[in-house]
BABANU-749202 format. One record per residue (C-alpha): residue number from 1; residue in one letter; x, y, z; chain. Coordinates in nm, 4 decimals. Each point is the difference from the previous one (the first is absolute). Example, Ala and Ser with C-alpha at 12.3 -4.5 7.8 and 13.67 -1.06 7.14 Angstrom:
2
+-----+--------+----------+----------+----------+--------+
| num | residu |       xx |       yy |       zz | chaine |
+-----+--------+----------+----------+----------+--------+
|   1 |      A |   1.2300 |  -0.4500 |   0.7800 |      A |
|   2 |      S |   0.1370 |   0.3440 |  -0.0660 |      A |
+-----+--------+----------+----------+----------+--------+
end
This chain:
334
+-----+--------+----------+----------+----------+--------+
| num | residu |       xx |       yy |       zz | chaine |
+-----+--------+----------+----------+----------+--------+
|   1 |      X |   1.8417 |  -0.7210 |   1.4078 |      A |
|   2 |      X |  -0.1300 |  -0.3525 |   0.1502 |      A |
|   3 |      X |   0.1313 |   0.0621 |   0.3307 |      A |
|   4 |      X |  -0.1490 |   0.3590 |   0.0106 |      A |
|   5 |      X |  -0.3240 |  -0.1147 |  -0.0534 |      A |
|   6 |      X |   0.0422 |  -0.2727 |   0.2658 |      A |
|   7 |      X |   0.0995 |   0.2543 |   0.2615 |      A |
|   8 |      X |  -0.2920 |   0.1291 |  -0.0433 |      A |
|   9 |      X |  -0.2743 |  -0.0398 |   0.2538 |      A |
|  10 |      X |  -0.2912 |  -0.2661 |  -0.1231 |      A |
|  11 |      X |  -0.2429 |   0.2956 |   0.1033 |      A |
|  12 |      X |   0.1170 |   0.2501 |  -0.2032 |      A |
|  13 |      X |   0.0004 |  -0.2336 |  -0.3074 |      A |
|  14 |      X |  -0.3411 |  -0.0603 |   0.0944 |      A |
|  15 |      X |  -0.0886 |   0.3400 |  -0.0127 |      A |
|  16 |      X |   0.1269 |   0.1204 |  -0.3067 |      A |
|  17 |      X |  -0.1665 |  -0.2851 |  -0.1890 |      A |
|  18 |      X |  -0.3273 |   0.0518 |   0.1204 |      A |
|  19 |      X |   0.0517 |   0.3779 |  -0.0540 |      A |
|  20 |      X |   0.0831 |  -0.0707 |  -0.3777 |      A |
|  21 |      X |  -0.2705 |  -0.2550 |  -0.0177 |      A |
|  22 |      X |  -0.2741 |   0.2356 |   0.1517 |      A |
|  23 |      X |   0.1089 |   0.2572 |  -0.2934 |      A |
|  24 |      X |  -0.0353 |  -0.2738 |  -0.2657 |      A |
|  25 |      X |  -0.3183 |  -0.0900 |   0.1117 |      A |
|  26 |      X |  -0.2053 |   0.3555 |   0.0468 |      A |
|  27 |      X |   0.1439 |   0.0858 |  -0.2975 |      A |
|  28 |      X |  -0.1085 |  -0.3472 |  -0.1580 |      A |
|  29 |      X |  -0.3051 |   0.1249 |   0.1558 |      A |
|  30 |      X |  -0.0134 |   0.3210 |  -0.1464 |      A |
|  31 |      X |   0.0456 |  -0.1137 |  -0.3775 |      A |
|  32 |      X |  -0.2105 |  -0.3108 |  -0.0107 |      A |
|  33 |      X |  -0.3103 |   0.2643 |   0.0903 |      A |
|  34 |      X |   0.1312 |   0.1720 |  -0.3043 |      A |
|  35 |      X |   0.0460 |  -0.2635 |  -0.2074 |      A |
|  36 |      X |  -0.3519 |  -0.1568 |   0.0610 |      A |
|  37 |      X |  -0.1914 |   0.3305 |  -0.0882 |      A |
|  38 |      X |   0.1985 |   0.0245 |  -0.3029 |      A |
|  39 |      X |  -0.0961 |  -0.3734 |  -0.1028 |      A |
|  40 |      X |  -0.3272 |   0.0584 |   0.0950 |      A |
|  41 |      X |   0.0128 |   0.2694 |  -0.2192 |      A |
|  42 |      X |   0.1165 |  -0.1720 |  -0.3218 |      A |
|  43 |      X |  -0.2123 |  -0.2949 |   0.0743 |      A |
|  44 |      X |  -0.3229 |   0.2539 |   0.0138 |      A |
|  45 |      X |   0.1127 |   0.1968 |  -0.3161 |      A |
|  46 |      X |   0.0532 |   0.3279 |   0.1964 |      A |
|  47 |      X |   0.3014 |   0.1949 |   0.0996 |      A |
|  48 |      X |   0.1643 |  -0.0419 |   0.3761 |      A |
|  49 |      X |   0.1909 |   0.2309 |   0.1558 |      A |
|  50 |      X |   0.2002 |   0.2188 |  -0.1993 |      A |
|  51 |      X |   0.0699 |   0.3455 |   0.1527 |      A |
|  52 |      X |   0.2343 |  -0.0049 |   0.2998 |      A |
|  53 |      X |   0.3238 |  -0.0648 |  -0.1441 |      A |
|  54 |      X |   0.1224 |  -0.1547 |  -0.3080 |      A |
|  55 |      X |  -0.2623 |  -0.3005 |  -0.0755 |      A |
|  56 |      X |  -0.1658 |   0.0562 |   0.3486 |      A |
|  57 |      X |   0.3068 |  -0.1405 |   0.1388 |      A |
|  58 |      X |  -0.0307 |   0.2711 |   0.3174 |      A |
|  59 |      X |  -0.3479 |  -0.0997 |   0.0845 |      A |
|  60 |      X |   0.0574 |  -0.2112 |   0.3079 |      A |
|  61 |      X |   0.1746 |   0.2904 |   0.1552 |      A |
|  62 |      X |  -0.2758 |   0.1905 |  -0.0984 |      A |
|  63 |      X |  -0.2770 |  -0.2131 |   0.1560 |      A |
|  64 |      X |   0.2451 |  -0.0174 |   0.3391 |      A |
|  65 |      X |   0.0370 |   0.3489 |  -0.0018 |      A |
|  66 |      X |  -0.3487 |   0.0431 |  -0.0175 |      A |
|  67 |      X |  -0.1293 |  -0.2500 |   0.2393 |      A |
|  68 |      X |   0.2646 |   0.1331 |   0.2334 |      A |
|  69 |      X |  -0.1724 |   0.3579 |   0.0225 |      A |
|  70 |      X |  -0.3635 |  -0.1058 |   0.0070 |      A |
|  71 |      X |  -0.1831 |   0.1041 |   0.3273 |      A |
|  72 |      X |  -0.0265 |  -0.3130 |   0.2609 |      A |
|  73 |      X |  -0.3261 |  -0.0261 |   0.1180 |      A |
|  74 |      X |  -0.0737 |  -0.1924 |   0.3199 |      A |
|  75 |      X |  -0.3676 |  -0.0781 |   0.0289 |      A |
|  76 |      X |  -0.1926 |   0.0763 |   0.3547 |      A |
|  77 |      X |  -0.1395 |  -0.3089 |   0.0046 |      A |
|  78 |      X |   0.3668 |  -0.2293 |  -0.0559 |      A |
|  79 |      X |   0.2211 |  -0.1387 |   0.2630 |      A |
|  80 |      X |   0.3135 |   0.2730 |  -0.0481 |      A |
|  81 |      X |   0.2548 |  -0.2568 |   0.0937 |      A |
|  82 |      X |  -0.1383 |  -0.2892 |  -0.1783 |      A |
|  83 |      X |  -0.0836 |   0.1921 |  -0.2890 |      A |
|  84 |      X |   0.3351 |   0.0960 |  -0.0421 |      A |
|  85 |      X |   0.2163 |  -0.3037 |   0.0431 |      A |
|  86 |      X |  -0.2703 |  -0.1952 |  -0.2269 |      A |
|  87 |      X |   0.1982 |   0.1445 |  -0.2633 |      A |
|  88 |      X |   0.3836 |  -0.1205 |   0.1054 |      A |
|  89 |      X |  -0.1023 |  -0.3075 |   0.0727 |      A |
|  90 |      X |  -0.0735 |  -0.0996 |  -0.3488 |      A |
|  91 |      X |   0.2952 |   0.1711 |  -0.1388 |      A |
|  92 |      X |   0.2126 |  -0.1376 |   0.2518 |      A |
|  93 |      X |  -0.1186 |  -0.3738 |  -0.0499 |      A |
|  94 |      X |   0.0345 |   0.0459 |  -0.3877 |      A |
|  95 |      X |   0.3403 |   0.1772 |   0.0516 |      A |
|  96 |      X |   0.1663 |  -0.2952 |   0.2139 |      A |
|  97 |      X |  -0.0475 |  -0.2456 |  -0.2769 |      A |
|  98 |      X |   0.3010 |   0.1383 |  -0.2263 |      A |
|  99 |      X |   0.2639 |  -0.0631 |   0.2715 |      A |
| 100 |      X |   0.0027 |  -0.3861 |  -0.0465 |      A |
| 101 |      X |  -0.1187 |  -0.0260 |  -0.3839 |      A |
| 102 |      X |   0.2996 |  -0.0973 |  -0.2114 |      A |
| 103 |      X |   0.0188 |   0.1674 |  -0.3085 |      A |
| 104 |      X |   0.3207 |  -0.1632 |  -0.1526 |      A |
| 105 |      X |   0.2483 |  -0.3077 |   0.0978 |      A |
| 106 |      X |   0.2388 |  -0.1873 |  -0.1017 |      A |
| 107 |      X |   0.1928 |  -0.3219 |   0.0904 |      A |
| 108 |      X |   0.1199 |   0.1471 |   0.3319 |      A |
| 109 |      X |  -0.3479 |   0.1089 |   0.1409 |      A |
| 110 |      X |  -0.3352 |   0.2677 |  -0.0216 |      A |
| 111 |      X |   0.0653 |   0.3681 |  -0.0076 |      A |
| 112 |      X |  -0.2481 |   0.1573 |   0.2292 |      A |
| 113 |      X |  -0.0110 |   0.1952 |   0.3416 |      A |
| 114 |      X |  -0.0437 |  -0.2643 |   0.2184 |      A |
| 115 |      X |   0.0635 |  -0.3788 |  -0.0717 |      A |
| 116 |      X |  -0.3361 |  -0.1668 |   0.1818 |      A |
| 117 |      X |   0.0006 |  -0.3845 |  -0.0085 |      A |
| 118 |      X |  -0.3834 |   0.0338 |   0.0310 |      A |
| 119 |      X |  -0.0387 |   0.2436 |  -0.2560 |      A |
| 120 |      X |  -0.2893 |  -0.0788 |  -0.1348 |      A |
| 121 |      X |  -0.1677 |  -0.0578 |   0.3087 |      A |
| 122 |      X |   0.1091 |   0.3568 |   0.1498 |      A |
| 123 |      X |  -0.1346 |   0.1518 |  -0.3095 |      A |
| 124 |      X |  -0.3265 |  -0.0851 |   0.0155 |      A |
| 125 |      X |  -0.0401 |   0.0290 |   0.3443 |      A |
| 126 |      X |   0.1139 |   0.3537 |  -0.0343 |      A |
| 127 |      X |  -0.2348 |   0.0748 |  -0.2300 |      A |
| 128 |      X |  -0.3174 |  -0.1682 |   0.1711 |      A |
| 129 |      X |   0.0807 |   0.3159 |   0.2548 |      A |
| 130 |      X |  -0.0993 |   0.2008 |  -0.2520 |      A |
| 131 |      X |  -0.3632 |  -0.0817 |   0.0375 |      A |
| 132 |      X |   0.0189 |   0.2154 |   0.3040 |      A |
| 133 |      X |   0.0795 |   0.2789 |  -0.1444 |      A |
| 134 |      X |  -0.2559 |   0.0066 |  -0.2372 |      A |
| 135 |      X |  -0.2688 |  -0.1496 |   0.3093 |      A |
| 136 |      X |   0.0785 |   0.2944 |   0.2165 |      A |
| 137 |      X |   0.0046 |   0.2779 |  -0.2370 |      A |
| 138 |      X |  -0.4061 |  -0.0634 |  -0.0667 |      A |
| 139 |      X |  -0.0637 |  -0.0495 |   0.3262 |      A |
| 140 |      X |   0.2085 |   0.2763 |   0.1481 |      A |
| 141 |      X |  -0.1745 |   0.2609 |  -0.2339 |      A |
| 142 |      X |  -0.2875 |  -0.0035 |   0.1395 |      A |
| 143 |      X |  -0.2626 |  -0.0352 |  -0.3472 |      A |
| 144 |      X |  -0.2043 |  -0.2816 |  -0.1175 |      A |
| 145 |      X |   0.1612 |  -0.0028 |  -0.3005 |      A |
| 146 |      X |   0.3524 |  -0.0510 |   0.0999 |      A |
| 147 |      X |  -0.0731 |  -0.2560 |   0.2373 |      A |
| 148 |      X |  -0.2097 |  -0.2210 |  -0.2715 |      A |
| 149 |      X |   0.2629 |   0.0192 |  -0.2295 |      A |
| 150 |      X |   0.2487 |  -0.1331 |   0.2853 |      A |
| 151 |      X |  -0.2041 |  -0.2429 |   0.0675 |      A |
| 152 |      X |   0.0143 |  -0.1126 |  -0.3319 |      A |
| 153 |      X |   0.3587 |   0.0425 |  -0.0416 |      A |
| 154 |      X |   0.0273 |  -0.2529 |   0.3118 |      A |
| 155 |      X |  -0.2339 |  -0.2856 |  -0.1641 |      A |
| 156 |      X |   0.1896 |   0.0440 |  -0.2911 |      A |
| 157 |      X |   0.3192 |  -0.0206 |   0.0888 |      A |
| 158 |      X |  -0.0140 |  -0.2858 |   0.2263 |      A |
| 159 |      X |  -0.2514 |  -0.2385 |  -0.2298 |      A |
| 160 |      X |   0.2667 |   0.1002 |  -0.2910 |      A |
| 161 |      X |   0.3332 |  -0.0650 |   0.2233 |      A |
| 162 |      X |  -0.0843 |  -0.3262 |   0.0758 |      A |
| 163 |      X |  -0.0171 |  -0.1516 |  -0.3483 |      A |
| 164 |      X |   0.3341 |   0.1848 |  -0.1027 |      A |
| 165 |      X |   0.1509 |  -0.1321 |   0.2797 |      A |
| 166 |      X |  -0.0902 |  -0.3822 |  -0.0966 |      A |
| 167 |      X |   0.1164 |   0.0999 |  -0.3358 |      A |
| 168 |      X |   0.3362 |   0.0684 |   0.1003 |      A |
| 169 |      X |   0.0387 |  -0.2691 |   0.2210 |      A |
| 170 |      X |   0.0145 |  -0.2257 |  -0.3054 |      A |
| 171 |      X |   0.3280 |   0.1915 |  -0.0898 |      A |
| 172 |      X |   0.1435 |  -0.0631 |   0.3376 |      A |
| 173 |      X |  -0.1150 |  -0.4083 |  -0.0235 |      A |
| 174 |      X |   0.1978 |   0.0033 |  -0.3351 |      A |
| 175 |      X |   0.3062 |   0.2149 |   0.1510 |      A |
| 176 |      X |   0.0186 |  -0.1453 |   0.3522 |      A |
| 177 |      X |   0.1036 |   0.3541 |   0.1239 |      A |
| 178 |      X |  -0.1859 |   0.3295 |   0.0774 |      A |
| 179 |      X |   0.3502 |   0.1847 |  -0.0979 |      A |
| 180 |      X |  -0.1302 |   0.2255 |  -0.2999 |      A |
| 181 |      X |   0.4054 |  -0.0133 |  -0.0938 |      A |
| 182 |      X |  -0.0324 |  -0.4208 |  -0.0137 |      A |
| 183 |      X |  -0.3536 |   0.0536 |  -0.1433 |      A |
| 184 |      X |   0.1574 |   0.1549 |  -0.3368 |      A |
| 185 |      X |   0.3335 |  -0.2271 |   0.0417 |      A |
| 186 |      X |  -0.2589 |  -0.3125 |  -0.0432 |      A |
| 187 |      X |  -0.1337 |   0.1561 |  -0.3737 |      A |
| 188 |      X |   0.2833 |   0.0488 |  -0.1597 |      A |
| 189 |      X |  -0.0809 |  -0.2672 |  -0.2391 |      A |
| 190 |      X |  -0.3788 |   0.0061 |   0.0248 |      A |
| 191 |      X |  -0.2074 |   0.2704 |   0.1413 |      A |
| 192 |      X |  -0.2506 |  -0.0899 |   0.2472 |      A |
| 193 |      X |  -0.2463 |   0.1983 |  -0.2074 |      A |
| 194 |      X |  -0.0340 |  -0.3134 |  -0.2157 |      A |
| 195 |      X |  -0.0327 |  -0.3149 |   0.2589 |      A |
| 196 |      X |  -0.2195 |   0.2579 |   0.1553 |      A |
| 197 |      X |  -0.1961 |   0.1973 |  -0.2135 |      A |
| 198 |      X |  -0.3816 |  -0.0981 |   0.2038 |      A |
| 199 |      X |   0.2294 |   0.1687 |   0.2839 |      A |
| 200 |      X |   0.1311 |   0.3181 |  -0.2453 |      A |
| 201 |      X |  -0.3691 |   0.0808 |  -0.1300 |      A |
| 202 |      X |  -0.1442 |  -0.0348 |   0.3789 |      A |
| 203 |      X |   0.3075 |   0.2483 |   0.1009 |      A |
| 204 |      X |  -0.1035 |   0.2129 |  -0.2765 |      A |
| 205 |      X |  -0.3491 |   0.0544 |   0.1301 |      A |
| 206 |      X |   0.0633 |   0.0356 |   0.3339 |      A |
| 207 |      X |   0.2643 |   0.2456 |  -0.0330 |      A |
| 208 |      X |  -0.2323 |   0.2529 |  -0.1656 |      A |
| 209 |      X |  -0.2465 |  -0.0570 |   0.2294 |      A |
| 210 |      X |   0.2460 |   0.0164 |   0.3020 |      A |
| 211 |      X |   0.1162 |   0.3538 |  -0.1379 |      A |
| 212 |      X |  -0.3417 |   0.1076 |  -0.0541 |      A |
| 213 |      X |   0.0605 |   0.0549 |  -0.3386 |      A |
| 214 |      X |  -0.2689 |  -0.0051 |  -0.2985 |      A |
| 215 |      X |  -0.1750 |  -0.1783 |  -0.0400 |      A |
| 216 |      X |  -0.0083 |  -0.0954 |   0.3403 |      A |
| 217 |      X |  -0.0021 |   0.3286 |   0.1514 |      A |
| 218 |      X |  -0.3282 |  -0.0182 |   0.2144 |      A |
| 219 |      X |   0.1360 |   0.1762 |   0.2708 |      A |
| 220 |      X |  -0.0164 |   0.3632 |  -0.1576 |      A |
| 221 |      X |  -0.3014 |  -0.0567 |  -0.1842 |      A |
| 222 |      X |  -0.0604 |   0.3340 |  -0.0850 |      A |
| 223 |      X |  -0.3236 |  -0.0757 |  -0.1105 |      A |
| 224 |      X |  -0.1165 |  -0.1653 |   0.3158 |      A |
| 225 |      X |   0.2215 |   0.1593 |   0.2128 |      A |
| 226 |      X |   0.1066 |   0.3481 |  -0.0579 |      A |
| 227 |      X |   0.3724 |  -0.0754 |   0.0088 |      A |
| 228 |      X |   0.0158 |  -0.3249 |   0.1806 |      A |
| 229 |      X |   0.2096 |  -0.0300 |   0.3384 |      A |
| 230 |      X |   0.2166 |   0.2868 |  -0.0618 |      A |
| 231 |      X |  -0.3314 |   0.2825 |  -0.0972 |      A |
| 232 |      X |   0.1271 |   0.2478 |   0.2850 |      A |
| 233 |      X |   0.3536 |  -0.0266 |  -0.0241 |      A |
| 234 |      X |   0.1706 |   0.3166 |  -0.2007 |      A |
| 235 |      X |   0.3352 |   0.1490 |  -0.0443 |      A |
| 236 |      X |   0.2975 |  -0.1843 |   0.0816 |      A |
| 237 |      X |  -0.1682 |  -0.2850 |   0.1870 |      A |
| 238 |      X |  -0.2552 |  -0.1079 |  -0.2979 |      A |
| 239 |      X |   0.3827 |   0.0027 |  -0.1936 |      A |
| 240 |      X |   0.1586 |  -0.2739 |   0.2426 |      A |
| 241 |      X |  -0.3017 |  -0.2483 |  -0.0899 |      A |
| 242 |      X |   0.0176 |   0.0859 |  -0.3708 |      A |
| 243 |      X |   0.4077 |  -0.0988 |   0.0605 |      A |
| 244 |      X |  -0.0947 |  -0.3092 |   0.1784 |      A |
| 245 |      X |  -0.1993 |  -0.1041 |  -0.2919 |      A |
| 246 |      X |   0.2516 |   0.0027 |  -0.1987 |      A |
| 247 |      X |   0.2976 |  -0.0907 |   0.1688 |      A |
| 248 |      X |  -0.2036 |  -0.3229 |   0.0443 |      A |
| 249 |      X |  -0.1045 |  -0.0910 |  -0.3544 |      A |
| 250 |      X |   0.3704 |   0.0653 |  -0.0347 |      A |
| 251 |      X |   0.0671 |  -0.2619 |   0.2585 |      A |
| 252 |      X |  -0.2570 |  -0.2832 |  -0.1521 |      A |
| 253 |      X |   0.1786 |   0.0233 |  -0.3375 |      A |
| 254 |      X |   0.3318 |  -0.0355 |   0.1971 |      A |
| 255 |      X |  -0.1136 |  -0.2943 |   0.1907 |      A |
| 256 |      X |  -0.1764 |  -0.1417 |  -0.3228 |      A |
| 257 |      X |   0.3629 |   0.0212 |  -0.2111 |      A |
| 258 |      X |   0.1711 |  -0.1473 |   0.2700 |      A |
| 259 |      X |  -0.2827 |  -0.3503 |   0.0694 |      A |
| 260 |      X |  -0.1016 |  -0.0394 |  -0.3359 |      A |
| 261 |      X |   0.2110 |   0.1591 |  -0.2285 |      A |
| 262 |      X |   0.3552 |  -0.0766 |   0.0645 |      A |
| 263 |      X |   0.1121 |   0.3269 |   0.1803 |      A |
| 264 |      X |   0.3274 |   0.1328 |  -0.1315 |      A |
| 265 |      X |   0.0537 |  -0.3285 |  -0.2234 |      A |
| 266 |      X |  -0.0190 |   0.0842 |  -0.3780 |      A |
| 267 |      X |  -0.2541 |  -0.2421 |  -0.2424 |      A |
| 268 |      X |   0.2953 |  -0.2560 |  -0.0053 |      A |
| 269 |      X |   0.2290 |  -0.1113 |   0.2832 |      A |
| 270 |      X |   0.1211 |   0.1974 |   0.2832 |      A |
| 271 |      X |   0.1286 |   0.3608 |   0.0168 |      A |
| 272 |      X |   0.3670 |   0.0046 |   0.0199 |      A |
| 273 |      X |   0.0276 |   0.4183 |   0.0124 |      A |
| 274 |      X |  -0.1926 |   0.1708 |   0.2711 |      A |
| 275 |      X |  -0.0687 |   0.3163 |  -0.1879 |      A |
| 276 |      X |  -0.1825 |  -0.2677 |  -0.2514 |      A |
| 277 |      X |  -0.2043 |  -0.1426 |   0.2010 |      A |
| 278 |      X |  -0.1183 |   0.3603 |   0.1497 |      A |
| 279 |      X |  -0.1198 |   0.0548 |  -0.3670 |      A |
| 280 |      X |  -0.1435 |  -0.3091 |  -0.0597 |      A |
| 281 |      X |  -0.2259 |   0.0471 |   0.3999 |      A |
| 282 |      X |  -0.0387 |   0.3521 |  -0.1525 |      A |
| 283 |      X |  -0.1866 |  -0.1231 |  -0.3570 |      A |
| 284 |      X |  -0.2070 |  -0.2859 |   0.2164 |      A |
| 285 |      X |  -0.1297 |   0.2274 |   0.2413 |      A |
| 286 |      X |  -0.0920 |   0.2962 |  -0.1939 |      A |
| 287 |      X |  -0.1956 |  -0.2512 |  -0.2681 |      A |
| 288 |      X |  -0.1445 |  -0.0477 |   0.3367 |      A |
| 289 |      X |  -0.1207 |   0.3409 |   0.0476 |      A |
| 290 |      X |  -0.0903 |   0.0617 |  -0.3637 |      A |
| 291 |      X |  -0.2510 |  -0.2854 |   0.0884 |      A |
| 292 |      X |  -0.1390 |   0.1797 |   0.2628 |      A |
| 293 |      X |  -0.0176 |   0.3301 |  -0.2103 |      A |
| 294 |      X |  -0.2036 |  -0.1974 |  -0.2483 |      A |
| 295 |      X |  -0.2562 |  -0.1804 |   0.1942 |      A |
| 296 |      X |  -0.0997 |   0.3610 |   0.1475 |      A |
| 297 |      X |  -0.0106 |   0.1484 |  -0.3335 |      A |
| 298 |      X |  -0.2025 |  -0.2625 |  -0.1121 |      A |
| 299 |      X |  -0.2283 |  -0.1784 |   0.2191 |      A |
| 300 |      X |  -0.3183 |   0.1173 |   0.2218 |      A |
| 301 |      X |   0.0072 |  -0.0575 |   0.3965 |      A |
| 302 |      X |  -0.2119 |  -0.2760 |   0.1095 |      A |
| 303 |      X |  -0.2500 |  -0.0145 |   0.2266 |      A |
| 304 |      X |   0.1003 |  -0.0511 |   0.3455 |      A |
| 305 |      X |  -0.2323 |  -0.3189 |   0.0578 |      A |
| 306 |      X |   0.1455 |  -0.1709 |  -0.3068 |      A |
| 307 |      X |   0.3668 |   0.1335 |   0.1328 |      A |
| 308 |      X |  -0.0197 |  -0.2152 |   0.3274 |      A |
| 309 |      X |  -0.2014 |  -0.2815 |  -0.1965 |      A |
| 310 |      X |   0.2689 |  -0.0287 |  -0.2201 |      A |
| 311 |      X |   0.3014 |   0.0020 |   0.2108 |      A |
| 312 |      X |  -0.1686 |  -0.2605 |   0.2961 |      A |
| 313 |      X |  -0.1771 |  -0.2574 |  -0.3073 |      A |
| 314 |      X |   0.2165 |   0.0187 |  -0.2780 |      A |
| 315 |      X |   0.3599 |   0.0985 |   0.1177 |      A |
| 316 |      X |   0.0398 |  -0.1603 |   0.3555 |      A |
| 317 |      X |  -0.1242 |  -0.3539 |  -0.0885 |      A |
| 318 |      X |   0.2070 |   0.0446 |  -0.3372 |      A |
| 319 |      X |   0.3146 |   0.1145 |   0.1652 |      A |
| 320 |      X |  -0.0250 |  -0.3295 |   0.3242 |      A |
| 321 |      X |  -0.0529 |  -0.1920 |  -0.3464 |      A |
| 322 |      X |   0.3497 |   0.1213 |  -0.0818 |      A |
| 323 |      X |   0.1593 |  -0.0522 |   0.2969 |      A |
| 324 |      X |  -0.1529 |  -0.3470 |   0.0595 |      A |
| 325 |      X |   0.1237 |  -0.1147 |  -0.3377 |      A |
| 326 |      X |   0.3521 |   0.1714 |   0.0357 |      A |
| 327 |      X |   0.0733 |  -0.1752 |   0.2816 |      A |
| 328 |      X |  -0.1006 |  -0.3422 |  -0.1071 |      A |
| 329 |      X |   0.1977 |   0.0722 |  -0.2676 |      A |
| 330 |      X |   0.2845 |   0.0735 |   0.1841 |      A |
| 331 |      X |  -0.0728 |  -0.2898 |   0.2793 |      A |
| 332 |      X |  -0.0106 |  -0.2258 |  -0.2846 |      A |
| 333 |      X |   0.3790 |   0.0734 |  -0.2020 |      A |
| 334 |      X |   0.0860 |   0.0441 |   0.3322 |      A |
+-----+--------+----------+----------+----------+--------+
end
């Protein structure tokens, strides 16, 4: 069986994993919509959706179904190629994440797509493309609206990116790698979630605010502005930004299980069965998600002036703070 799978070409491995993986993940996708709207429901005392199929269970198909044969509108006034690849870039970007996340290990190595030294580093370089998509799909429609909410998105984004990326680096000080796969080998006595908990509560923030989640989510405003970046977007194309959404607050609760809390590792000591510690990266990251659910059932947005206040004053200084001391710290046992 060994040597069939070694006669095998690498590329055709390759494939079929990401194939498998991209089914996993849309329908990951697919169910965490469903699940939110029925937690939102029981958190707001009122029932979520129950119709299609036994316990709602067939409403994701139904919304794809439906989104699928909605009329695509192009606006006179947008850029027609722009306009349309605004949308694939963002679902590309958020897509390309999964192939080097490791879900599960064990003492011989990470079980993802693609083994990246740099993991860490491609990740989030990946997804500060994403930006673009979001940038060119106000500007490309043509409407004041749309483009004020991209420009938004933009300020966002980048004043928020900055302070998670100073608190991760703390993880990588205490790790000496940017291997996610080393990252969880070096907590399997201690998560990093407790050395750096400053660094876990900044990554918290910044993630929903990253995502453009509630109560962060300035950029579609309605109130201010109609719909935000993606107002004259319809059909199938507003779809691939509502996917992109939440493939990556998906992706922020991956990368948060795998920094701070311990990846695949159980509460003590190392995972010794793979299938294990695929549970155990299941539980962490969708208490992850449930968090999510929960600020957005609970919390008002913010105002956009007290957004950016609050992420260049308060988290920025607080997460150099962090770093400075971490690598003192480190400099110092060292």
């Amino acid at each position: 069986m060994n040597a069939a799978i070694a006669a095998v070409p690498l590329w055709v491995i390759v494939l079929i994993k990401s194939a498998i993986l991209l089914l996993i993940v849309v329908t990951t996708f697919a169910y965490s919509m469903l699940a939110e709207r029925k937690i939102m429901a029981w958190m707001q005392l009122r029932p979520g959706p129950n119709r299609v199929g036994p316990w709602g269970m067939m409403q994701p198909a139904a919304d794809a179904l439906k989104m699928m044969f909605k009329e695509d509108l192009t606006p006179n006034t947008a850029d027609p190629l722009i306009y349309k690849l605004a949308p694939f870039i963002s679902l590309i970007t958020a897509m390309g994440t999964y192939a080097i996340i490791p879900f599960t290990g064990d003492s011989g190595g990470a079980y993802s797509v693609g083994d990246v030294n740099a993991g860490i580093l491609f990740i989030f370089s990946l997804t500060s493309i994403g930006v673009y998509g979001i940038s060119l799909a106000g500007w490309a429609s043509g409407s004041k609206f749309p483009l004020l909410g991209s420009v938004r998105s933009t300020a966002q984004m980048i004043s928020y990116e900055l302070s998670m990326s100073m608190s991760v680096i703390g993880v990588l000080i205490l790790t000496g790698s940017t291997s996610l796969a080393a990252i969880v080998n070096s907590q399997a006595r201690v998560w990093f979630i407790v050395p750096q908990i400053v660094g876990f509560l900044i990554y918290l923030i910044t993630a929903v605010a990253e995502t453009n989640r509630a109560p962060f989510d300035l950029v579609e405003a309605e109130t201010e502005l109609v719909g935000g970046f993606h107002t004259e977007y319809s059909g199938l194309r507003f779809g691939l930004f509502f996917i992109a959404e939440y493939l990556n607050m998906i992706t922020v609760s991956c990368l948060a299980t795998l920094l701070f809390l311990g990846g695949w590792n159980p509460l003590f000591g190392p995972a010794g069965n793979p299938w294990i510690g695929l549970v155990w990266f299941l539980i962490k990251a969708g208490a992850f998600l449930f968090f999510y659910i929960w600020l957005r059932s609970t919390l008002p947005r913010l105002r956009y002036d007290r957004l950016m206040d609050f992420g260049w004053k308060v988290l920025l200084p607080v997460a150099t703070l962090n770093l400075v001391v971490t690598a003192v710290i480190i400099a110092v046992r060292g």
